[in-house]
N, C-alpha and C positions, 0 to 999 in steps of 0.2 A: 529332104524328104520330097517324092515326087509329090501329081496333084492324087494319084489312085491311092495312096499310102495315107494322105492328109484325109483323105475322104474317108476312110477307112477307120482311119483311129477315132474322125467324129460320130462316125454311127455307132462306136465299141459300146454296150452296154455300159451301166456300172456294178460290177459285179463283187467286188472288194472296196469296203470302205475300213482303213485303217485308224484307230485313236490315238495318236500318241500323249499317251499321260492322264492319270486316275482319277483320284480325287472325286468330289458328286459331281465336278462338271462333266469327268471322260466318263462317266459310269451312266450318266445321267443321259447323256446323249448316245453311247452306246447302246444304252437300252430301249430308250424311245426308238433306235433305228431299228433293232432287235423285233421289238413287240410290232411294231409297226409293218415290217418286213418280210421279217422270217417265218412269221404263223402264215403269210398266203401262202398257198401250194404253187408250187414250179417256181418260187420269186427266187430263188437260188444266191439270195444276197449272202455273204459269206464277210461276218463285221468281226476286227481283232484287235484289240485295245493292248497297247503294249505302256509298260510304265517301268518306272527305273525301282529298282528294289534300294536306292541308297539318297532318295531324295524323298525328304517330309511331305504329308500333306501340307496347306499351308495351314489347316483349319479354322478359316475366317466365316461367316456365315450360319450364325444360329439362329436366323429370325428369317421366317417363309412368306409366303402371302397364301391367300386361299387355294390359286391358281396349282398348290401342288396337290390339294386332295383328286385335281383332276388328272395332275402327273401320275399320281402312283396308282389311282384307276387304269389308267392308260399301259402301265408297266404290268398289271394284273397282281397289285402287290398288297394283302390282305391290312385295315386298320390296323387292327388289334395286331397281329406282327411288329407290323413299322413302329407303334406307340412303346411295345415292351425292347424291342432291339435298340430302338436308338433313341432311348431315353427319354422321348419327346415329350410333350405338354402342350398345350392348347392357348393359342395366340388371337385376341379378340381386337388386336388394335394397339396404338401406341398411346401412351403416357407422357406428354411434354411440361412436365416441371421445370420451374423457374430461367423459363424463356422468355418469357416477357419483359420483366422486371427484375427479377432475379430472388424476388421476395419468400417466406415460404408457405407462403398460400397461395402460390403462384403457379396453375399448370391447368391443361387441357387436352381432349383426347381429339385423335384422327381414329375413327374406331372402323370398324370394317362393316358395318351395315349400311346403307342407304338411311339420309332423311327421311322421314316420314313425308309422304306426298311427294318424293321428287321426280323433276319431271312435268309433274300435274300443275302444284302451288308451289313458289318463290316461298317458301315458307321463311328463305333468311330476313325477307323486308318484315313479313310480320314480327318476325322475332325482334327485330329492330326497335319497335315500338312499342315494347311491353319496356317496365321498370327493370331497374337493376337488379332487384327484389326475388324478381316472377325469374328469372333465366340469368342463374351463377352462370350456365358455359350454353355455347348454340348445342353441342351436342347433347347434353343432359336433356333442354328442352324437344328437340327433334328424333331423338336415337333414342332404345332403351338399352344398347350395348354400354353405357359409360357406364350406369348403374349398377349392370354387371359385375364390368373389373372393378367397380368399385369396391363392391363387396365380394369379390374373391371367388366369382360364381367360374362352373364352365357354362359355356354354347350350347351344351345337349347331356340328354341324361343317360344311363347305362343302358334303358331300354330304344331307344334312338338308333336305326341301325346306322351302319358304318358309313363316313362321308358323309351324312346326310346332319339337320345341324337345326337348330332351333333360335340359331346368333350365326351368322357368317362369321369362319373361324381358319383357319393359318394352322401353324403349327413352328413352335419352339424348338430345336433337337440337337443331340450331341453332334455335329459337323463329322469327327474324326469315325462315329457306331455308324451314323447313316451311308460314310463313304462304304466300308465294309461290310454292311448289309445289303447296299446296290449293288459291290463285288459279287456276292454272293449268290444273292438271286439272278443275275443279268449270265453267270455261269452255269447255274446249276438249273434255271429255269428257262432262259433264254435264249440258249446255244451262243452266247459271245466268247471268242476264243481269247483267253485270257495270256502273254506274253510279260515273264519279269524279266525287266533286261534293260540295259543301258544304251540309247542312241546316240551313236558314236559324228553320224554324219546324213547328209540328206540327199540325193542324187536325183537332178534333173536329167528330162528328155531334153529332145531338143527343142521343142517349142515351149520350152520355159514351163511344164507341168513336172510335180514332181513322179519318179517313176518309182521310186522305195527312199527308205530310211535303214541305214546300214545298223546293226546291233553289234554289242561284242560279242556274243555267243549264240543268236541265232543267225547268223547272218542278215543279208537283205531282205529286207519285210517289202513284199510290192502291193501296191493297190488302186484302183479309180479316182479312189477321194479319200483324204488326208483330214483329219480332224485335229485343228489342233488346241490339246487340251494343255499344255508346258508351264502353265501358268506366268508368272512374272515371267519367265525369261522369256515367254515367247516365242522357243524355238523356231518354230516355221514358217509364221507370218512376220514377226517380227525377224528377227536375225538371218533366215534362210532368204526370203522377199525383199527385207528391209524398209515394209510398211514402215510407214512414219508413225508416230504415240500424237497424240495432242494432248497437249498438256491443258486441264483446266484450273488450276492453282491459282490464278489470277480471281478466278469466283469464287470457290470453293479452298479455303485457307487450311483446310485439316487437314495434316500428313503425316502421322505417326499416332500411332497405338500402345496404350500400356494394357493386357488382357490379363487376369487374371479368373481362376477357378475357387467360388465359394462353395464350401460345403456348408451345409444348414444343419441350424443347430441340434435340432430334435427330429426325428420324422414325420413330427406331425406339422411342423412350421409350413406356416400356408405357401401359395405356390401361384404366384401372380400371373393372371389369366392374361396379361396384357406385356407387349415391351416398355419396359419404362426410362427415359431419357431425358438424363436432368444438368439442365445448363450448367455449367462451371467457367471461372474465369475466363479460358482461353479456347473453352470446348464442351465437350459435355461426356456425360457417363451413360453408359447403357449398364442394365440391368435385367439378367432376361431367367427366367424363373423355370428352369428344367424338373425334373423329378428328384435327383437327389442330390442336385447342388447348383449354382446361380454361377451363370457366366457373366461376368463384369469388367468393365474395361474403362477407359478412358482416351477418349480419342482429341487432339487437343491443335494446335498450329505453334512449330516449333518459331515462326515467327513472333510471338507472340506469349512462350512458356522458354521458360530453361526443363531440359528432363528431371532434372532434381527436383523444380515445382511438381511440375506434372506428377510424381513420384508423390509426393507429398498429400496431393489433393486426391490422388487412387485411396490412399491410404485414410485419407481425414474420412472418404466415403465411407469404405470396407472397415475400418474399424482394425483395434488389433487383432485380431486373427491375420492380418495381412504378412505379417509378422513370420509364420510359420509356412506361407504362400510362397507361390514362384510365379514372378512375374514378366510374362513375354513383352518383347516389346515387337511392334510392325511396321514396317516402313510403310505408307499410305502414299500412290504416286496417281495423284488424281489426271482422271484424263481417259483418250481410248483409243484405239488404230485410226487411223486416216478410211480406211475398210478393212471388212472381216471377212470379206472371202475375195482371195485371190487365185488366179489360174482355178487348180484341183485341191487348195488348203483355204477350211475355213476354221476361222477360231472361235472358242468357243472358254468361257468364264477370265479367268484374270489375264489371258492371256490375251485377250479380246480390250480388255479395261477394268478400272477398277475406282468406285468411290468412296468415301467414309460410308460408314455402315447405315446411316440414319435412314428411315422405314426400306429398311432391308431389300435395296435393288439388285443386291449379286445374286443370290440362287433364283428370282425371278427371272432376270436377263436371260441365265442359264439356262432354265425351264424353258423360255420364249424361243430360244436357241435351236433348243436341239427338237423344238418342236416344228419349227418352220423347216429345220435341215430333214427331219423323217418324211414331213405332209408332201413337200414339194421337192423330194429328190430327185436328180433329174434322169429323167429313161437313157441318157447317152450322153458322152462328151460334148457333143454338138448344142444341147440345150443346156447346158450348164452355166455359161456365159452368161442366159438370160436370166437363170434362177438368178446367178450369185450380184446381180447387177439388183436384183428387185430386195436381194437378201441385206444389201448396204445399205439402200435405200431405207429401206424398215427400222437397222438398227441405228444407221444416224438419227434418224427422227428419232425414236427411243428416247438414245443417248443424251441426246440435246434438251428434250422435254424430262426426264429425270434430273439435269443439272441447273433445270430454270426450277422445278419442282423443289428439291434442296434447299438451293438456293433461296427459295420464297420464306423459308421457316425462320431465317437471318434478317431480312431487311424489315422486318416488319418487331423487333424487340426493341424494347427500349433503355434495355440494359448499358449502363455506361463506366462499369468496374474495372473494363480491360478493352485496349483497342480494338481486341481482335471484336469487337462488339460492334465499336463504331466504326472502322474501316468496313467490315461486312454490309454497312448501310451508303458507304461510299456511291453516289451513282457509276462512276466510272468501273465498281465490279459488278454491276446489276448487269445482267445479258440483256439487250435492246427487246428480244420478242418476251421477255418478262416485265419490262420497263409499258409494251403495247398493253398487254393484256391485264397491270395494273390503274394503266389507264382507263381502260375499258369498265373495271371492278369498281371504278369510285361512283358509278352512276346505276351500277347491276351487279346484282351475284354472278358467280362463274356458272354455266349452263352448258351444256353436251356441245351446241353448237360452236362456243369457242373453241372446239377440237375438231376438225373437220377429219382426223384422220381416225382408219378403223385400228391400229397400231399404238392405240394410248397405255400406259401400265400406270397411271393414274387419274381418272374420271374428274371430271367437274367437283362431282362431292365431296373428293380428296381436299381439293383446292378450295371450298366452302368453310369445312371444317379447321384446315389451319389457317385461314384468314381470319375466320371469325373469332378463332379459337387466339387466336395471337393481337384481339382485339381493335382489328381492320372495321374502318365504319366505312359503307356503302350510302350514299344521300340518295335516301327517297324521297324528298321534299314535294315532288311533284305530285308524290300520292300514284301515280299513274299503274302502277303494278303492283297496288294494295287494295284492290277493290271486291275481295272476293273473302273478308273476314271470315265468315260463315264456315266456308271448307276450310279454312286455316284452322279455327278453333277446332274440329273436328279432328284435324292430326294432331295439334295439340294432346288431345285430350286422349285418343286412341294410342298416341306414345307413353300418356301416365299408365294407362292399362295395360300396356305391354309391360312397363316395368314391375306395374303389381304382379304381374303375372308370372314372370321369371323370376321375381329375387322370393316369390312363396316355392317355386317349384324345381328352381333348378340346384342342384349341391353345386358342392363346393369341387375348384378344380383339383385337387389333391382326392377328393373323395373319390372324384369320378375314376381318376387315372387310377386308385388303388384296386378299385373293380375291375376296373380294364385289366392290371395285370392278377387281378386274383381269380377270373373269369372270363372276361372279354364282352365281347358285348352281344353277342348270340347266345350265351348260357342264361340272361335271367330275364 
């Protein structure tokens, strides 16, 4: 290629951005590109998501973070829809039973509201120094969200409009309804040209960009930019590139899945406002509370279980009903690309990486994803280089601080039933910048400032809450950052009132969600 040719294809617009493969990662990013895009006038971006009609969803991923009521604002995608289509339910936080000890009065929550005063007052030193008595968990004493899921409440009430929230709140949802509702609307609302069809092979230019993805039946599909959504198999970054995976199994020892689908018994069976994740021998169980049946799984380290256990202990949870169940199994291959965006293909959900499910980092990532790929798409060939340089940057960091994140919820139990317990406190599998910053925690609570980066997907408070909650002591002994009782007792005391005042006023999450689909939340 001459130099007028080379110059040429850098200044090329990006005109076609192609998805290969469905699922809510290709839907999810296809639409954020969609909404993002296609409503300005003259932007002439023209996005086409092609997927294979003979390969599964994988549908892993029923637990959200907040961050999606801002997704589906963004997609222009009504509450009350989304809640009646995909089954969803109202997620306040996670439930860590019998992590500690393994006992069973043994659990605490990471909930999704901020401490009271944080930011302002250290409120964990104070809480330090009250009895055992006065403060069962640091979040009960600082949070009124634990009281919440405790009693089975939702975040907001019928009259409450949409999105907006009375408890910072997430959302629970059937994985497989939510992919086919973003199908839906992302076609029939957002102009994404939807393509069933098998990709047979991938075809580079000559400078190493790809230039189409061949199909069996519609031919060559060409575009600017290549999305790849392929999941495990990674067709494009992985297999076509031949990025490298990193493997993180050295820290993080869970790799296989037992999932199964509970239905509830009655309709009126309550319907837990919270994830709830409870330690087992070799791993732990999730439990997440949909509207008309409970996904449940077991995520476990074959190191450390035969599948037959593992089998056994799904089953000891679920009770016999399991009995008439079918249950999945999933290979769990911890780890993530070396980079996610190379040349003109960047990836996007498993195809990108994948962890055990614990406070639900896969459809975050994904949101994060294809929110950075809409904001900062680049105007030409020529600047792309720079995006997809600034785009790795971001997700390593991410990646890295989600796997010291996890990882923090393991070395801090003191369960001794099954090795997978005490090898996880191994220092040799602690990652060194987690090793830093528990140093750092034996003399201070964790604060913003240990995050210098604006790319965190988990705050200081996160790390408050499962420290404390996992019965991590911090020495104040010096008194030096306990001098301000006064505004302490103050949030103290203004968090018992917030609990009065939610567990008099808000129903029950079952109640609510019955409204939603018996009216919604504009009719009363």
């Amino acid at each position: 290629m001459n130099q007028a040719k080379q110059d040429s294809s850098q200044q090329s617009g990006i005109n076609t951005v192609v998805v290969v493969g469905g699922g809510i990662a290709g839907w999810l990013t296809a639409g954020r590109l969609a909404a993002e895009h296609k409503a300005k006038e003259n932007s002439g971006l023209n996005i086409i998501l092609i997927e294979s009609p003979n390969i599964p969803a994988v549908g892993v991923g029923e637990g959200t973070w907040p961050t999606m009521r801002s997704t589906l604002i963004a997609l222009g995608i009504s509450e009350t829809d989304f809640i009646r289509a995909c089954d969803a339910s109202f997620k306040q936080g996670a439930k860590f039973a019998q992590w500690v000890d393994g006992s069973d009065d043994d659990f605490y929550y990471h909930p999704l509201v901020l401490p009271q005063g944080f930011g302002k007052v250290d409120m964990a030193g104070y809480w330090h120094q009250q009895s055992a008595e006065e403060h069962p968990s640091f979040s009960a004493q600082v949070c009124f969200q634990e009281a919440i899921c405790e009693q089975g409440l939702a975040p907001k009430t019928i009259r409450t409009p949409e999105f907006s929230a009375v408890a910072n709140y997430a959302y629970h949802l059937d994985s497989a309804k939510f992919g086919i509702f973003l199908q839906k609307h992302c076609t029939e609302q957002l102009g994404v040209q939807h393509i069933l069809d098998d990709v047979t092979k991938v075809n580079s230019k000559a400078n190493g960009d790809i230039e189409s993805v061949s199909s069996k039946s519609h031919g060559d599909i060409t575009g600017d930019l290549f999305v790849d959504c392929t999941g495990f198999s990674s067709m494009l970054l992985g297999k076509h590139y031949q990025v490298d995976f990193k493997s993180c199994d050295d820290v993080l020892f869970i790799d296989t899945a037992l999932a199964v689908q509970v239905p509830y018994k009655n309709e009126e069976e309550a319907i837990a406002s919270h994830t709830i994740s409870t330690g087992q021998e070799a791993g732990w169980v999730w439990d997440i509370g949909l509207q008309n049946r409970r996904g449940v799984g077991y995520v476990y380290s074959s190191r450390h279980s035969s599948e037959a256990r593992a089998r056994q202990v799904l089953a000891d949870y679920v009770g016999d009903d399991i009995e008439s169940l079918s249950v999945r199994k999933i290979p769990i291959k911890s780890g993530h690309r070396t980079k996610f965006w190379q040349n003109n293909c960047v990836a996007v959900g498993l195809s990108a990486g994948f962890l055990e499910p614990l406070e639900a980092s896969a459809l975050v990532l994904v949101e994060l994803s294809a929110q950075m790929i809409s904001e900062q798409l680049p105007a030409n060939r020529g600047t792309m280089d720079i995006v997809a340089k600034r785009f790795n940057e971001t997700f390593l960091y991410r990646w890295d601080k989600i796997i010291d994140f996890l990882k923090l919820h393991y070395i801090l139990s003191r369960r001794t039933d099954n090795a997978f317990w005490t090898d996880n406190r191994d220092p040799a599998t602690i990652p060194q910048s987690l090793k830093d910053m528990m140093a750092l925690w034996q003399h201070r609570s964790p604060q913003d400032y240990d995050f210098t980066s604006n790319n965190e997907v988990f705050p200081a408070a996160s790390y408050q809450y499962v420290l404390y909650g996992m019965g991590f002591k911090t020495n104040y002994s010096t008194g030096r950052h306990l001098d301000d009782w006064s505004a302490a007792e103050k949030h103290f005391s203004q968090n018992r009132k917030m609990v009065e005042q939610a567990v008099t006023n808000l129903p029950s999450n079952r109640e609510l969600l019955n409204k939603i689909r018996a009216y919604g939340f504009s009719a009363i």
